[in-house]
C-alpha positions in Angstrom: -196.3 191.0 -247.9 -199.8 190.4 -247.9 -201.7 188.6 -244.6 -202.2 185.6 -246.7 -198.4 185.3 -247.3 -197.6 186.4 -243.8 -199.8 183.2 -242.6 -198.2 181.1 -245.3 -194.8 182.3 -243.2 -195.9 181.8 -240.0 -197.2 178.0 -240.6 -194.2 177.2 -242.7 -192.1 178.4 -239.2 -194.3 176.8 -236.7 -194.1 173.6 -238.9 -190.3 173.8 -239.5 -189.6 174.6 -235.7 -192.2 171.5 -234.8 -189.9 169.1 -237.0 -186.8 170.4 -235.3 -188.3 169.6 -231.9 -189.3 166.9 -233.1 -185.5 166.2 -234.3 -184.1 167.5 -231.2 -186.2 165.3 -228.8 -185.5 162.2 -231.1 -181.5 163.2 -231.0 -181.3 163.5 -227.4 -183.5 160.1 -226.6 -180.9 158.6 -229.0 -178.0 160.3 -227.3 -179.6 159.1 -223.9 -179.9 155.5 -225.5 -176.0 155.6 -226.4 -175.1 157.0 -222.6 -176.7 154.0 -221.3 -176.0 151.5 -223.7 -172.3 152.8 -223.1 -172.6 152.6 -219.3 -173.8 149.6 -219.6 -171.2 148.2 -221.8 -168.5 150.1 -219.4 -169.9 148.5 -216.5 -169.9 145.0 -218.2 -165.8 145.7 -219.0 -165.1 146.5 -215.4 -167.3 143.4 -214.1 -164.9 141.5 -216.3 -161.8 143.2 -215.6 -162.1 143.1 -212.0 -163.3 138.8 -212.8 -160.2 138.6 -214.4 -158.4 140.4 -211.7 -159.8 137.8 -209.3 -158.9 134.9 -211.1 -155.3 136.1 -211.7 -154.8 137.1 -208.2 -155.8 133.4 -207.5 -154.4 131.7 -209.4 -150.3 134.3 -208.4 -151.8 132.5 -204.6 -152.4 129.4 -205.5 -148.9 129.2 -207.4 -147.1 131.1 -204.7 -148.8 128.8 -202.2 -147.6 125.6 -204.1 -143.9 127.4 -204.5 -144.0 128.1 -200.6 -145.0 124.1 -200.0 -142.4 122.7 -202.7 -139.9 125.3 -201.0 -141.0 124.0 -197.4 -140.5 120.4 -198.9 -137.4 120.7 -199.6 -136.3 122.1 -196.8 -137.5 119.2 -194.8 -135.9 116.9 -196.8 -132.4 119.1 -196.7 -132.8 119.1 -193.1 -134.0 115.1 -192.6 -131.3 115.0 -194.6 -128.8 116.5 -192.6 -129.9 115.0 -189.5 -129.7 111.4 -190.3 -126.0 112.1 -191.7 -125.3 113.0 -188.6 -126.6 110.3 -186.5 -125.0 108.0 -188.9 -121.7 110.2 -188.6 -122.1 109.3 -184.8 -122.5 106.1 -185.1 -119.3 105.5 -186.8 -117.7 107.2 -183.8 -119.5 104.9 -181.8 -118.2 102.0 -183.4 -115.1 103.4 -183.6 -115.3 103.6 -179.6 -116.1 100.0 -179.4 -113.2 99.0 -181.5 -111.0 100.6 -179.3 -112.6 99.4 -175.9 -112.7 96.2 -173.8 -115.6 94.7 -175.8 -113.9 94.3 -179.0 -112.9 91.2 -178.5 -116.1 89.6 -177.8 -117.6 91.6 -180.7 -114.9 89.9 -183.0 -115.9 86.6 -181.6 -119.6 86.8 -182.2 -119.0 88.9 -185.7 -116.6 85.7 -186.5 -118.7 83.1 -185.4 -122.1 84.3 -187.3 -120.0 84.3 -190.9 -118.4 81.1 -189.6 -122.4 80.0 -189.4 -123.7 81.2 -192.7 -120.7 79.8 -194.7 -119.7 76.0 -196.1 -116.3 74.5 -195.3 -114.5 73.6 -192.0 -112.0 75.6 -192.7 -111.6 79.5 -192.2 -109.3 82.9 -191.7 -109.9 85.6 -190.0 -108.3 89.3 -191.0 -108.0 91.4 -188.3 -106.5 95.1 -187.9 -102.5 94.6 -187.4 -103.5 95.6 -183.6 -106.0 93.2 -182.9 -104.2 90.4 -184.9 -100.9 91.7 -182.6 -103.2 91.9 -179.5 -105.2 88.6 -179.4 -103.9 86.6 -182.6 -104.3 82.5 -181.5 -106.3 83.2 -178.5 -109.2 85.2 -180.5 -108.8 81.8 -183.2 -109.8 79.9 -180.2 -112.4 81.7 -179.1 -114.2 81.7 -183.0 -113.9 78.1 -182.9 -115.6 77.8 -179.4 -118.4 79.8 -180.2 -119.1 78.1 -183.5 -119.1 74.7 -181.6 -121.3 75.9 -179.1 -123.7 77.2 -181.7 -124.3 75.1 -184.1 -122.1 71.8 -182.7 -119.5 72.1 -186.0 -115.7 71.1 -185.4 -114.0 74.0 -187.5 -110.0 75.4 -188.2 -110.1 79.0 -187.6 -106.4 80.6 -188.1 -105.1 84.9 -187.9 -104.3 85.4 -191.6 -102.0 88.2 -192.7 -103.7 91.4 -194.3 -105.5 94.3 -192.9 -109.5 94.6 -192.4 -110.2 98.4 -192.4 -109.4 100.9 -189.9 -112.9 100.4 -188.7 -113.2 97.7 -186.2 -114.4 94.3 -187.0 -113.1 91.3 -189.2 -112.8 89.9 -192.5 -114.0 86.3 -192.8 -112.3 83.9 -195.6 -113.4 80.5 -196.2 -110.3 78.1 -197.0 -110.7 78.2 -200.9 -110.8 82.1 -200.5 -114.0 82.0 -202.6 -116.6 82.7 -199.4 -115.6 86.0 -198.0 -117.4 87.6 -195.1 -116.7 91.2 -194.7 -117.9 91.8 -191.0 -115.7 95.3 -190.6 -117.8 97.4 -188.6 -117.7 100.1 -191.6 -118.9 97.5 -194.0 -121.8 96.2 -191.3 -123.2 99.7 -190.8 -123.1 100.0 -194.9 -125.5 96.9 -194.9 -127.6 97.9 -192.4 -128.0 101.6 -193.1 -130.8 101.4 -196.0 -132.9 99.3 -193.5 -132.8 101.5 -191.0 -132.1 105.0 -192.8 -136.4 105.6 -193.1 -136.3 104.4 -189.3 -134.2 107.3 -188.1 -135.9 110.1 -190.6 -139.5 109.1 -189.3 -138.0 108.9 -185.5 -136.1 112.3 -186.1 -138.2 114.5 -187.9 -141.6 112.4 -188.3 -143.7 113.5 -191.1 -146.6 116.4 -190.8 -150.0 115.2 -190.3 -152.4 116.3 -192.8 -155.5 118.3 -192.2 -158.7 116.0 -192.6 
C-alpha cells in the first residue's frame, strides 16, 4: 500500500472514529435525557401516590371519626334511654306507695273532684279498687261531693259503682249517661303526663354535650 492509500486509510479512520464519538456523545446525552425525564416522571408518581395516600388516610379518619360519633350517639341515647325507664319504673313504685299509704284517700278526693270539674252533668260514679271501694265506699262519695262544692259551688250525686279501676291506685270517673269517662288511675295519669315530661328528665339526667365554638 502506497503512502497515498495509507493517508486515504488513516483519514477514513480518524473520520469514522470522529462520527462514532460523535454518536457515542449524542447516545449518552440522550440516555442522560431519558434518566432524568424518568426521574422525573418517577418522582411525579410518588408525589401522587403519596397525595393519594393522604387523602385516603383522611378521608378512613374522617369516616372512622364520624363512625366513632354515630357510635357515641347511640350510646347516649341507649343509655338516656335506660335512665329515664328507670326513673319512670320508680315512679310507678312511688305511686304504688301512695296508693297503699295514708294519703290515698285525699288523693282520690282531689283526683275525683278535678274530673267531677272538667265534666257536664250533676250526676257521677266513682270506680275504685275493691279495697278502697271496701275501705272508704260512702264516706269517700262524700268527700267528692264536698270538694266539688267547695270548688266550683256545684250541688252534685257522687255514688261507689261496682267494677275495678286498675291495680294502680286512683279512680275511674263516670258521668251518669256513662258517656264522660275520666280515667284518673294513677297508671293512666303517669301515661298522660309522661310525654310532657319524658325530655324534662333526659335533659335533667344526662343533659346534652356542649359544642365547641
Amino acid at each position: 500500500m502506497g503512502e497515498d492509500e495509507k493517508a486515504f486509510t488513516r483519514e477514513i479512520t480518524s473520520d469514522a472514529e470522529k462520527r462514532a464519538q460523535r454518536t457515542r456523545q449524542q447516545a449518552e446525552r440522550e440516555a442522560a435525557r431519558i434518566v432524568a425525564e424518568a426521574g422525573r416522571a418517577a418522582e411525579q408518581e410518588r408525589a401522587r401516590m403519596l397525595e393519594e395516600a393522604r387523602r385516603q388516610a383522611e378521608r378512613a379518619t374522617q369516616v372512622n371519626e364520624a363512625r366513632i360519633r354515630q357510635d357515641l350517639t347511640r350510646c347516649r341515647l341507649v343509655a338516656r334511654q335506660q335512665m329515664v325507664d328507670r326513673v319512670r319504673a320508680e315512679a310507678a313504685k312511688a305511686l304504688a306507695r301512695l296508693a297503699d299509704g295514708p294519703q290515698h284517700e285525699q288523693a282520690l278526693v282531689a283526683l275525683a273532684a278535678s274530673a267531677v270539674d272538667a265534666m257536664a252533668g250533676d250526676r257521677f260514679r266513682l270506680v275504685l279498687r275493691p279495697q278502697d271501694r271496701a275501705r272508704w265506699g260512702v264516706e269517700l262519695a262524700d268527700l267528692v261531693r264536698a270538694e266539688v262544692k267547695t270548688r266550683s259551688g256545684r250541688d252534685v250525686a257522687v255514688e261507689v259503682a261496682d267494677g275495678v279501676a286498675g291495680a294502680s291506685g286512683g279512680l275511674i270517673v263516670v258521668g251518669a249517661d256513662g258517656r264522660e269517662v275520666a280515667d284518673q288511675t294513677f297508671a293512666a295519669r303517669l301515661e298522660r303526663l309522661w310525654d310532657g315530661m319524658r325530655q324534662e328528665v333526659a335533659a335533667l339526667l344526662l343533659p346534652e354535650p356542649r359544642r365547641a365554638p
